[in-house]
N, C-alpha and C positions, 0 to 999 in steps of 0.2 A: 066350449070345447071340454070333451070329459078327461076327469084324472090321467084315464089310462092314455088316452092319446096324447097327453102332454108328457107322461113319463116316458113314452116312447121319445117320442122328440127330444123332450131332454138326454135321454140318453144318446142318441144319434150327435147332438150338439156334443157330446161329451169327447167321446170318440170324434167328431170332426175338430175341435180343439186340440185334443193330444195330438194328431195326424199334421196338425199345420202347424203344432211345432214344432213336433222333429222334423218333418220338412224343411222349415225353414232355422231354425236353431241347430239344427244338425250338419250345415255345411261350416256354421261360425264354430261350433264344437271341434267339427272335423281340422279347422284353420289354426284355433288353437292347439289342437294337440301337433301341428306341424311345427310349431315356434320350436319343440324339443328336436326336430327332424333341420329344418332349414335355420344355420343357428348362427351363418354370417351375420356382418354387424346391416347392412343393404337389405338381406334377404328380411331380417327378420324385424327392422322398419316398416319395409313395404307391407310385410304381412299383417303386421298390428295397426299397420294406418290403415289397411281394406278393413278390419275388425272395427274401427271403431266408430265408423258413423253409424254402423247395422248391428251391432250385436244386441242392443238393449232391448231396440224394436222389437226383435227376435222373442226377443226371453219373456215380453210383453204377454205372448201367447201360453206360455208356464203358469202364468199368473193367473189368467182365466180362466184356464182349465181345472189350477187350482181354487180358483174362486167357484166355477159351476159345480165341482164336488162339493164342496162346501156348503152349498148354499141348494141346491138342487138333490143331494144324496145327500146327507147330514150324516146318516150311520153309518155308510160307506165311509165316507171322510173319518170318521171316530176311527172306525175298525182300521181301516189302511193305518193311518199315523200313528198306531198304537203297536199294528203288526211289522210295520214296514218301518218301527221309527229310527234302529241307524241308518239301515241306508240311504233315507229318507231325506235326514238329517248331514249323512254325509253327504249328501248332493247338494244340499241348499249349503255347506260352508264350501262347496267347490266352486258353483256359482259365483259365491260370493269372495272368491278369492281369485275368480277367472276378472270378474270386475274389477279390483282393484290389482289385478295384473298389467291390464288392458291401459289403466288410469294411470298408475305409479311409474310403468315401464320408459316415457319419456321424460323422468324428471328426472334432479342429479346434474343438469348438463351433461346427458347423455353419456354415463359413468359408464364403460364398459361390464366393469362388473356387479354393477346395479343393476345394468340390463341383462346382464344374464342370469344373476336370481330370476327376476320378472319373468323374462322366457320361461324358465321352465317350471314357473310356478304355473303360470297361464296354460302350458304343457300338460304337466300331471292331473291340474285341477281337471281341465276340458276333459283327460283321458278314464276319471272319475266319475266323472257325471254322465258322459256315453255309457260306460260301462255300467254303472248302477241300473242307469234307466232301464235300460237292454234287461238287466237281471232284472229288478222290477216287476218288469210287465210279462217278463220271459214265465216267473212264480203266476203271474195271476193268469195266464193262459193255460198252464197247465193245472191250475191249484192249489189252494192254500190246506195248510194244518188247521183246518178254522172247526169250532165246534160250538153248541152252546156257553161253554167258558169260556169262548176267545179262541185266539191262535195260540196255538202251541209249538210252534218252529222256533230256532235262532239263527243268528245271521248265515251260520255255518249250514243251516238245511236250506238257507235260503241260493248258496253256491252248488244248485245239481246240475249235473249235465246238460239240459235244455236251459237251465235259468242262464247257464256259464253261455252257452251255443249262442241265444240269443243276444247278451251282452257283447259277447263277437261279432256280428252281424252287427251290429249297431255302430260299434268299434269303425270297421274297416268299410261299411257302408258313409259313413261320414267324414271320413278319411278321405275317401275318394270325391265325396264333393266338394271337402274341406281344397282339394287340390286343384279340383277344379275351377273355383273362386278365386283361389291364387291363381292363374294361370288367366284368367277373365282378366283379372285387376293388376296384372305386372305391369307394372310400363317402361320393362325392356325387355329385348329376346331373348336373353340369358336366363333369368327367370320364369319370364314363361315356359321356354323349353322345357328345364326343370321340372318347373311345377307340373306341364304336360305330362312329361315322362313319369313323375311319381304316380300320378292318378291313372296312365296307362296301364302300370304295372299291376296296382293293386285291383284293379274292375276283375283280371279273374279270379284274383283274391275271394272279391263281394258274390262273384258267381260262386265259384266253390262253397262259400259257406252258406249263402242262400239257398243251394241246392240240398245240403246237408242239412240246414234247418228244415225246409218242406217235407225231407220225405221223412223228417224223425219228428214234424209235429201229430200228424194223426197218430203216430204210439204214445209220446207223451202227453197228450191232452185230445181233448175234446171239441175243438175248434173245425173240426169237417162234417159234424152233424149237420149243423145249418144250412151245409154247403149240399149235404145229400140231399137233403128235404126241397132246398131251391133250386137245383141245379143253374139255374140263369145266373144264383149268385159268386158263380165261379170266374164271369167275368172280369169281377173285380183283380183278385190275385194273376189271372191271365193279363191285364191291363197293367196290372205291376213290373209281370214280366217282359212286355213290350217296354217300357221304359228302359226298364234294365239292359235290355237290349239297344236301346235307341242313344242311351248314355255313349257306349262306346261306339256308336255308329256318329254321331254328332263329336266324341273327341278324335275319328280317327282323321274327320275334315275340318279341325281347328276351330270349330266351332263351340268354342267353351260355354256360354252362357246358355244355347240349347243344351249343352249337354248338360251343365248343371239345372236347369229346369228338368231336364228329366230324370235326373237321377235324386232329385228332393222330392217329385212327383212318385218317384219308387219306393223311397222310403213311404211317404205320406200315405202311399194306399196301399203298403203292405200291413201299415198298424190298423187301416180301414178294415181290411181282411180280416184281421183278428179279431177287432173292436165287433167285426160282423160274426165271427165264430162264436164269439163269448155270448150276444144275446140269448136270453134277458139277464145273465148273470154280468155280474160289475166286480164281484170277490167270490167267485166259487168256494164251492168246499172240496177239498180233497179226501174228505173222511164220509160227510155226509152231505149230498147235496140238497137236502133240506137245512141246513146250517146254510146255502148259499144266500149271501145278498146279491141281488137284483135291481133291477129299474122301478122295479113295484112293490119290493118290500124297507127300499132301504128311501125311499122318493122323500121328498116335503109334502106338504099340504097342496091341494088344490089352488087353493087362491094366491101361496107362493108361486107355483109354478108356473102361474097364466101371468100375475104381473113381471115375475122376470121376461117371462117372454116377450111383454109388452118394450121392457127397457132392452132387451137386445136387437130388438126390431128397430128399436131409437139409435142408440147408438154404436152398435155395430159397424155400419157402413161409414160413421165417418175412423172405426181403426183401419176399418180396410183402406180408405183412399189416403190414410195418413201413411200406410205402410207403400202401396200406391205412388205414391209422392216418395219417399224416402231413398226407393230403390230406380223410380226415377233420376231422385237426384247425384245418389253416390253410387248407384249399379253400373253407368257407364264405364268401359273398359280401360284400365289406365289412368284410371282418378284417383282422388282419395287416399295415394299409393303410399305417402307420406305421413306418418304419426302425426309428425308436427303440426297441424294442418288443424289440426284435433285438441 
């Protein structure tokens, strides 16, 4: 297999890894930040006992994506963590404080006001790390300050109107699955209802700003070239929008766990869409795009490339059928409802 056809893959792999984690990291985000919304002493039990057989698994997918950068774009990895290093950084102490929210919050013998620090630690944190990411990726679809010497922005150029737009989207898209998974996992009709009703309310929320993102990415980035050049590849973002749509056709019939599959399916292949806009760029330049890194200038070696590929082909499928198993085991509706348990 030659270089270039491995870079491509890897880069595909790349993108298909971010995509299936905010898919699936993105409804426990979304759950988290409800602890600060639903803040009874029941509701927000229930909520952190659905959180804690799955959230780890979830974040599992963080970790490889940050490994295949690493390991598969080496100068990509350098450049990002060097340009991107507070919010980078704030996200991995949000993470890590969403864990030990998740962890801490039934011990105490269940101290009311122990439990409400925790709540809304696990709260903020969640509402941190949606938001960043959102900004994040929101900067690297439209461009960095990036030049022969490096990036040149600070955190403050890195908050512009599409970077903030997207962090939005991200926000209230996770939100709404975040509701939906409560609402899957209550196991009474008082909170379910609830939870129903909160993720009803915000879907037009996710519409409105979803629509506001699309028609204001083609001015701020470059992410529809691709799309002109393929035109088949517009399916994908149309198949986004079938979900999106499918989301609130699946909650208006109670049917939460379809709807939350479709609407982690919305997120997953809206970042698909982009990850497909940016090809072959992985850190564009906003100055010059011959400053951009790519899948083929920022790649490893050849003979790195073919044996990772060799070890993901190994063991790959047994993450899948472990995550497979997991959400067999604690995805059933009305389970798991209880911390304690945990």
């Amino acid at each position: 297999m030659s270089h270039e056809v491995l870079q491509v893959i890897w880069f595909a792999l790349w993108g298909l890894l971010w995509a299936i984690y905010f898919g699936l990291d993105g409804f426990d985000l979304g759950s988290g930040m409800l602890a600060g919304i639903f803040r009874k002493d029941e509701e927000q039990r229930h909520l952190i006992g659905a959180l804690a057989p799955i959230w780890d698994g979830n974040e599992v997918w963080v970790i490889t994506a940050g490994g295949v950068t690493f390991a598969a774009f080496p100068k990509l990895y350098a450049t990002m963590f060097s340009s991107l290093y507070v919010p980078l950084f704030l996200i991995l102490f949000g993470l890590m404080f969403r864990a030990v929210a998740i962890e801490f919050y039934h011990h105490m013998d269940y101290d009311r006001a122990w439990q409400r620090i925790w709540g809304w630690v696990l709260s903020v944190a969640s509402l941190i790390v949606a938001l960043l990411f959102g900004v994040a990726f929101g900067n690297i679809f439209q461009g960095m300050l990036l030049d022969a010497q490096g990036y040149h922005g600070t955190i403050l150029s890195l908050l512009n109107p599409y970077g903030l737009l997207t962090g939005v989207l991200f926000v209230v898209a996770f939100l709404m699955n975040g509701a939906t998974w409560l609402a899957h996992k209550a196991p009474d009709d008082g909170l379910r209802a609830k939870a129903h009703t909160f993720a009803a309310r915000i879907w037009p929320v996710v519409l409105v700003v979803a629509v506001g993102w699309l028609v204001y990415t083609p001015f701020a980035t470059n992410l529809m070239d691709n799309f002109l050049k393929v035109p088949v590849l517009f399916l994908v973002p149309a198949l986004a929008v079938v979900m999106l749509v499918l989301t609130w056709v699946y909650l208006q019939k109670g049917n939460h766990l379809l709807s939350l599959l479709a609407g982690s399916l919305t997120v997953g292949l809206t970042v698909i869409a982009g990850v497909i806009g940016l090809f072959p760029n992985m850190f564009p330049s906003k100055l010059d795009p011959a400053y951009s890194l790519t899948a083929f200038n920022s790649s490893s070696s050849q003979y790195t490339l073919q044996f990772m590929f060799i070890v993901v082909l190994v063991f790959l499928p047994f993450v899948l059928l472990y995550q497979v198993w997991a959400y067999k085991l604690f995805g059933r509706k009305g389970t798991g409802s209880e911390v304690e348990h945990y």
